[in-house]
N, C-alpha and C positions, 0 to 999 in steps of 0.2 A: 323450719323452726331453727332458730340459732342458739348458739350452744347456752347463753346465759338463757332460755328461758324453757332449756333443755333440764339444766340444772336445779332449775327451782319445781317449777309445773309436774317433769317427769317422774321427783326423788322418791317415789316411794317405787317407781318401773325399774328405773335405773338401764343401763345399755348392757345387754347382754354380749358377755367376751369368750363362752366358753360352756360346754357341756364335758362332764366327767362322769366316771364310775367312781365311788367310792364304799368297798365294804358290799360290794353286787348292789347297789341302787346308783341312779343317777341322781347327778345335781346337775343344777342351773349356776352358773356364774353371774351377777351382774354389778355393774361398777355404778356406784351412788356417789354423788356428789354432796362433799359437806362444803356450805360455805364457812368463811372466818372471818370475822369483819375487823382484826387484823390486818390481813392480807387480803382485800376485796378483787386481786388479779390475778390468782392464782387458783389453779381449779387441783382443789385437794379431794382426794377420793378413798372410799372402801372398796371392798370388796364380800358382797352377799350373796350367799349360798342357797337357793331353796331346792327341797326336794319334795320330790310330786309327792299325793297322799298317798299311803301306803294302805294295805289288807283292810285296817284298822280304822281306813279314812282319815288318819292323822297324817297330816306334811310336816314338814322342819325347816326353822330356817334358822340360818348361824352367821356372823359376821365378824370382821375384821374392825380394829381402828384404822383411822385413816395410813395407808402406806404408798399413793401415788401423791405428788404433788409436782404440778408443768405447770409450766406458763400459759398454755393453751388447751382450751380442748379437745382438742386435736392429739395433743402430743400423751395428753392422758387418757385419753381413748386409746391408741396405739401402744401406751404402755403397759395395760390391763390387757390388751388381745395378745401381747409378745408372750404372756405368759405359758408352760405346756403344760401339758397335763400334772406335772409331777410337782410340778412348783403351783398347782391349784389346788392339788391332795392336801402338797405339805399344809398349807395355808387354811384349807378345810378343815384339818385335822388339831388345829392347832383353837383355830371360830369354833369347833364342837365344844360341851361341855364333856369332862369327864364319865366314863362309862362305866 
């Protein structure tokens, strides 16, 4: 599959960068592409949070605006995985809404 048809086809999957705790549950990381017809060569990205269902059978999911933009998909793939754990907290924590 190449990355433009990665971008469109896959966007609601998104490419998973990372798993974390946060608050004793885990999340899922995954990097979604938005396109910008703007800039059609530019692969701009979020970053989506899901957490499994919980007791209640309710899951969650939260999300960021766009904060990676590369030139390639490559480079924005790779710059969503750089990320550690703590800089995916912050970032989660920030996608929640208020408690």
């Amino acid at each position: 599959m190449n990355p433009q048809q990665s971008r469109t086809s896959n966007q609601s999957v998104g490419v998973h960068v990372g798993t974390i705790a946060y608050e004793g549950l885990l999340w899922d990381a995954y990097l979604e592409f938005v396109d910008d017809p703007r800039r059609p060569l530019s692969f701009r990205g979020r970053l989506r949070f899901d957490r499994a269902a919980g007791p209640d059978g309710a899951g969650e999911s939260a999300q960021t605006t766009v904060i990676i933009i590369e030139e390639s998909y490559e480079e924005a793939v790779a710059k969503a995985r750089s990320m550690d754990d703590r800089q995916l907290s912050a970032l989660l924590r920030s996608a929640l809404p208020e408690r």
